[in-house]
C-alpha positions in Angstrom: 0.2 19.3 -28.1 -2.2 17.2 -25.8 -3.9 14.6 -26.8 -8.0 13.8 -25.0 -8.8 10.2 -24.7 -12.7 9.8 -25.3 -14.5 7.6 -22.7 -16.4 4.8 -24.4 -20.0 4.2 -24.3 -19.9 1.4 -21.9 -17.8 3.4 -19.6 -14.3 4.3 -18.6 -12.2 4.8 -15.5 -8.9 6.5 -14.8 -6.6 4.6 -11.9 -4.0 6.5 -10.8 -1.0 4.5 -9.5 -0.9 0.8 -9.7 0.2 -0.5 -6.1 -1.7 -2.7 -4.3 -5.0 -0.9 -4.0 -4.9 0.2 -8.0 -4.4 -3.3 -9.3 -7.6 -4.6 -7.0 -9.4 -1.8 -7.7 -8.9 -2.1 -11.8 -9.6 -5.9 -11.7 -13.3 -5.0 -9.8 -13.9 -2.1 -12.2 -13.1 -4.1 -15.4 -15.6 -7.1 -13.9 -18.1 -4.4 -14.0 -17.5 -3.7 -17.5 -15.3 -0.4 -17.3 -12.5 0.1 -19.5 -9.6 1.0 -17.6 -6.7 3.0 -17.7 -4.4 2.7 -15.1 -1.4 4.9 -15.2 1.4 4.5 -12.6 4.5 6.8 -12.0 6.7 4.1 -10.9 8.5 1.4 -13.1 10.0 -0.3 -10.1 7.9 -1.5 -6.5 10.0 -2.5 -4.0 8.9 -3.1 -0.4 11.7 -5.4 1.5 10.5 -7.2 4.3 6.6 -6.0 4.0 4.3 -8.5 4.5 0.4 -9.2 4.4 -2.5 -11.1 5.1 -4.0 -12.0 2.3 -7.9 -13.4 3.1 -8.9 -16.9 0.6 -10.4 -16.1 -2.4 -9.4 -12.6 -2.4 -8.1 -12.6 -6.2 -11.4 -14.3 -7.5 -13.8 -12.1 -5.5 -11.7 -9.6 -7.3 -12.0 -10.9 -10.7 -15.3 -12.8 -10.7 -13.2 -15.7 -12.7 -11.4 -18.6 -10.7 -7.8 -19.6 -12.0 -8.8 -21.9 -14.8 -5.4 -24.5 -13.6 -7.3 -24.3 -9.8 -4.2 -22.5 -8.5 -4.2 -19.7 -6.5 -2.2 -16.8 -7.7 -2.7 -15.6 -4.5 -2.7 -17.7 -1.8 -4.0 -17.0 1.7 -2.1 -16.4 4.6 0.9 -14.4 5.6 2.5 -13.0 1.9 5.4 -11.2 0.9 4.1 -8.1 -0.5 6.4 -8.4 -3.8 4.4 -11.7 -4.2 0.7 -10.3 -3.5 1.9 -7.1 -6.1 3.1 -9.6 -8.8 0.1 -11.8 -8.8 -2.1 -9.1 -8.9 -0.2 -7.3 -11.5 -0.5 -10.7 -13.6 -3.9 -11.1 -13.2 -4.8 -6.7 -14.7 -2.1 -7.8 -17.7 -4.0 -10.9 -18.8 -7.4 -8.7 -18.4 -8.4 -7.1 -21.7 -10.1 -4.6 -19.5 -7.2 -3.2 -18.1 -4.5 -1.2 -19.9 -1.6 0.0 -17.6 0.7 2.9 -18.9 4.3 3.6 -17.1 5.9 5.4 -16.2 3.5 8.3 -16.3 3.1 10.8 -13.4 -0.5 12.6 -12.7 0.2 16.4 -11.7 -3.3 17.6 -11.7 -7.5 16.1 -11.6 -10.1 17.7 -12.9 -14.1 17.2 -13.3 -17.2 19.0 -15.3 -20.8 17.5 -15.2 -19.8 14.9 -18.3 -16.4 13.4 -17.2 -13.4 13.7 -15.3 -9.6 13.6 -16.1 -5.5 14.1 -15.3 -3.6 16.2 -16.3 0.1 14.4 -17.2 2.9 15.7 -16.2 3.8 15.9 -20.0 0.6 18.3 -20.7 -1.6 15.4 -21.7 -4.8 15.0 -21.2 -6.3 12.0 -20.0 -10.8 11.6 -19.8 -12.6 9.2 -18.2 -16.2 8.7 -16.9 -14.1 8.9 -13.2 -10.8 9.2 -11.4 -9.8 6.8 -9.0 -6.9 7.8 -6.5 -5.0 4.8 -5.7 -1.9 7.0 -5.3 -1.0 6.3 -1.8 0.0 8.1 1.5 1.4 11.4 -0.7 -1.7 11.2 -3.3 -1.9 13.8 -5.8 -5.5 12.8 -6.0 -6.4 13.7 -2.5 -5.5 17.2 -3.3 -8.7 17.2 -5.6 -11.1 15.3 -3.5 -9.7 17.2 0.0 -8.1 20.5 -0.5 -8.3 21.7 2.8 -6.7 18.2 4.0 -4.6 16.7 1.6 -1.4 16.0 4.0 -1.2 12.7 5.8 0.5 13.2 9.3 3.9 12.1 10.1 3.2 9.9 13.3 6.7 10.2 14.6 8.5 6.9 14.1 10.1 4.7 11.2 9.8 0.9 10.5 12.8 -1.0 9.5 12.1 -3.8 7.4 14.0 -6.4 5.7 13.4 -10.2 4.6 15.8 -13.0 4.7 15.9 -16.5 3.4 15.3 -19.0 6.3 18.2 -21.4 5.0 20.5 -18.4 5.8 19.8 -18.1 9.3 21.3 -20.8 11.4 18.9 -21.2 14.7 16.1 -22.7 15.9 12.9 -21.9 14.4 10.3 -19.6 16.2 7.3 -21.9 17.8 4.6 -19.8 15.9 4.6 -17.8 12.6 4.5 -14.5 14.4 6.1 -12.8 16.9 5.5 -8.8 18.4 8.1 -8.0 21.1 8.7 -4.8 22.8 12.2 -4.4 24.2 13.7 -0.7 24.9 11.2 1.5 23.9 11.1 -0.4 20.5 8.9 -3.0 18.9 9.3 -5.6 16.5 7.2 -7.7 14.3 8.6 -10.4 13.2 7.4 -13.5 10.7 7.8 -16.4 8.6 6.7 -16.2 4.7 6.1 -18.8 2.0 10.2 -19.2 0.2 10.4 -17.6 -3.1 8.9 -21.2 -4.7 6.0 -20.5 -2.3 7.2 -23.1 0.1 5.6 -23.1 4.0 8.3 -26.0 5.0 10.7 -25.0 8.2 13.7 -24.3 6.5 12.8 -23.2 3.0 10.4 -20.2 4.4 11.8 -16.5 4.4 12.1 -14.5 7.3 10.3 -10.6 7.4 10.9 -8.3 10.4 9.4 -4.5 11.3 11.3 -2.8 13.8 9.4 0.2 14.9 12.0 2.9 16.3 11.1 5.8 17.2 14.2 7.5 17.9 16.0 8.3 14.4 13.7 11.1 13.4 16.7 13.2 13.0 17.8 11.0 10.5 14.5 11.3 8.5 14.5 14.9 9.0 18.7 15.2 7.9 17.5 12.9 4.4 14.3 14.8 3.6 12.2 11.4 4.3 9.9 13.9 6.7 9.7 17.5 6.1 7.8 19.4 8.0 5.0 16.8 9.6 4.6 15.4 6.2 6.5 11.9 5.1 8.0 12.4 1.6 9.7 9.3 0.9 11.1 6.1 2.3 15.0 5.5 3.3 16.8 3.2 1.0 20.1 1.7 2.4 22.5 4.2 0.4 20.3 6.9 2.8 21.1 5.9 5.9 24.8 6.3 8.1 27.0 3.2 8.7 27.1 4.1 11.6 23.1 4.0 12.4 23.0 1.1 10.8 26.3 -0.6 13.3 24.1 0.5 16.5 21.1 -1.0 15.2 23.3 -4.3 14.6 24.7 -4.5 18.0 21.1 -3.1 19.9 19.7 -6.4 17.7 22.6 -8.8 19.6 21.4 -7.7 22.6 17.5 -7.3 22.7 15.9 -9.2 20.2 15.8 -13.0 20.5 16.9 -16.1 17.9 16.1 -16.4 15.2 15.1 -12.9 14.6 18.6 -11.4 15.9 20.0 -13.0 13.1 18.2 -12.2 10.3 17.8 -8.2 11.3 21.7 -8.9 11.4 21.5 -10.7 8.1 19.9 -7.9 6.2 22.0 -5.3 7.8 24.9 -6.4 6.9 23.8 -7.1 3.5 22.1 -3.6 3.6 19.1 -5.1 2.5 16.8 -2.8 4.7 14.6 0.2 4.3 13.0 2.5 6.2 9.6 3.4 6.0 8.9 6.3 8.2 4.7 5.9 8.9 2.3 8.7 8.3 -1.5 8.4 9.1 -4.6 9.7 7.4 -8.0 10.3 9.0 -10.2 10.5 6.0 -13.2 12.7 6.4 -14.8 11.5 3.0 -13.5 9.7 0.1 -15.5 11.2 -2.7 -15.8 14.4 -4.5 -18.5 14.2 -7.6 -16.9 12.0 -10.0 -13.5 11.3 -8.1 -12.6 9.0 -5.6 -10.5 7.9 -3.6 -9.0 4.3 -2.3 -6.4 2.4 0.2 -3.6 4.8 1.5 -4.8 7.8 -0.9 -8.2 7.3 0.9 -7.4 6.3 4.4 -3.7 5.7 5.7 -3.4 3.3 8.7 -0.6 2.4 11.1 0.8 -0.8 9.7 0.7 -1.5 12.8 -3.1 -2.4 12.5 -2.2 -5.3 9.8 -5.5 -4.1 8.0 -4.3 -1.8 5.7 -4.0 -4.5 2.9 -7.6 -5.8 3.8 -9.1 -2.3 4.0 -8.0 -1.7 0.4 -9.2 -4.6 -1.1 -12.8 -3.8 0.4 -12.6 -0.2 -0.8 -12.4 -2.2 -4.1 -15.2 -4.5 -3.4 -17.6 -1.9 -2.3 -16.7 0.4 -5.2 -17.7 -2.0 -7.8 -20.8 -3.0 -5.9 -22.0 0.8 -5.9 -21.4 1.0 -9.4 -22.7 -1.5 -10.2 -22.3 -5.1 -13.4 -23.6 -2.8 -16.2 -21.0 -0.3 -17.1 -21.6 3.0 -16.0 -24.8 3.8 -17.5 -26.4 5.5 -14.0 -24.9 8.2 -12.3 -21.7 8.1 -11.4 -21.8 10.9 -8.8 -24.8 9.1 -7.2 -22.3 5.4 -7.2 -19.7 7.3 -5.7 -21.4 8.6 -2.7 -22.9 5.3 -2.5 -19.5 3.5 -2.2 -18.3 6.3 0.1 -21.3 5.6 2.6 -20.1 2.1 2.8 -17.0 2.3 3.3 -16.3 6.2 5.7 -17.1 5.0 9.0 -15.3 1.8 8.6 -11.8 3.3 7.4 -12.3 5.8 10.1 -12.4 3.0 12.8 -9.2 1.3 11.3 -7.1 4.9 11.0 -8.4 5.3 15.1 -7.3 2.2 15.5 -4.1 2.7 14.4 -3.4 6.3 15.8 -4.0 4.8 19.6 -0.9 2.5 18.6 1.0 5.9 17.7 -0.1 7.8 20.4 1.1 5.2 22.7 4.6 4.6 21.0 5.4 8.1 20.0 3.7 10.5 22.8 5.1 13.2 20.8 4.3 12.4 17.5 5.9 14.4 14.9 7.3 16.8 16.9 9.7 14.4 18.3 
């Protein structure tokens, strides 16, 4: 039997998945005062080695409420993103706004002229005044708001990523906290992160590397991580050869400098990496009546651009702005196409931006 959840009178909203974009985009909605539902299919997020500019300010801009000890739960700079997921995550549990259910996984979306809702993949039903896809690159959401362009495009490479504990690597430190080297048709982005404690002191920092390759899309192809054009999954350790990962040990020895060698070296040999192959999404709107979309559902950048993280969190901005610090008493069609209009042309830009990295790296794109 399926249950129907009733929106309340002072307005409801549906989140679908609870990454990075769904946590920022249920903290906005609940300051408006929405009750949300977030429901995520996930019960574990992992993302080795990721890492992401967070801008000051960013979690109270999101809430509307400063951290009433004065300490930022997320504090600006260069983050892990396992650290930028948890404090967000602690700041939607302490919100009596927000209620997160997991793991549930959204199968279908649906709208009339009074409400919209998901369908579960356990037949239940699930109303709200709107559906927000914050889904990501493989959004079941999309497929609602853009039928006839739900797919985001393999761009024809992968990015290795791992993250190491400074004290483990035994070299000099790097003179600056970033480094982007291209050796052999590759390119590596390499970085220092606050320790675990949250630590910036040379020695007690982490270490984060992207290596951009280009050359295993066999590999992804072999381990379903990319059918077709379309990504379907990242590589986890247990995915990928021995024997891919002993050439990319000995290719680190020779090209890439200290300390980086070491820790790619490091996480290899502690198979502590992934492998995220990168699609891209051109979005051509982000709104379809009373569902819409944000972050990778909405518009999926090249992490090369470093503004993924940033874009999100604006989509989240600008969609409470449209609808506005009284519930959802106006029309949410008429909020939605507001927030699209401010944020279309700008997502559009970053995606570009993105795709002339791509273009450049991999000339043949997914076809490769």
């Amino acid at each position: 039997m399926t249950k129907h959840h009733q929106p309340a009178t002072r307005g409801s909203a549906i989140v679908v998945g609870a990454s990075l974009a769904g946590l920022m985009t249920a903290l906005t909605l609940s300051r408006t005062g929405l009750r949300v539902t977030m429901l995520e299919r996930s019960t574990r997020k992992v993302r080795t080695g990721a890492a992401l500019p967070v801008s000051g300010g960013l979690l109270e801009r999101l809430t509307g409420r400063r951290s009433p000890d004065g300490q930022d739960a997320l504090p600006p700079g260069g983050q892990a993103w396992a650290d930028v997921h948890a404090g967000l995550s602690s700041a939607a549990r302490a919100d009596p706004g927000i209620s997160l259910r997991s793991p549930v996984r959204v199968t279908d979306v649906g709208q009339d002229k009074r409400s919209a809702w998901v369908v579960t993949a356990g037949g239940e039903f699930v109303r709200a005044d709107l559906v927000v896809g914050a889904d990501g690159h493989a959004s079941v959401v999309r497929r609602h708001v853009v039928p006839e362009a739900p797919e985001a495009t393999f761009s024809g490479y992968v990015i290795w990523l791992g993250l190491v504990d400074e004290r483990e690597i035994r070299s000099r430190a790097w003179p600056s906290d970033l480094a982007i080297l291209y050796e052999r048709g590759y390119c590596l982005n390499a970085y220092y992160l606050p320790g675990a404690d949250g630590s910036i002191a040379k020695g007690k920092r982490r270490i984060g590397w992207g290596w951009y390759d280009s050359s295993r899309n066999d590999l992804l192809r072999a381990r379903g991580a990319v059918v077709g054009d379309v990504v379907q999954r990242t590589l986890r350790a247990a995915d990928v050869p021995d024997a891919t990962f002993d050439k990319l040990a000995g290719e680190a020895r020779e090209i890439w400098p200290s300390p980086w060698r070491e820790a790619i070296v490091d996480c290899i040999c502690r198979r502590a990496v992934i492998g995220t192959p990168i699609g891209e999404y051109l979005p051509h709107r982000l709104v379809s009546g009373r569902v819409c979309l944000v972050g990778d559902a909405a518009h999926l950048p090249s992490p090369m651009t470093g503004r993924g993280f940033d874009a999100s969190a604006q989509d989240a901005l600008a969609l409470a702005n449209a609808l506005g610090g009284n519930g959802n008493r106006g029309s949410v069609s008429d909020a939605l196409r507001r927030y699209e209009a401010a944020r279309l042309d700008a997502a559009r830009q970053l995606v570009r931006s993105g795709q002339s990295f791509s273009n450049s790296f991999a000339p043949g794109g997914a076809a490769q």
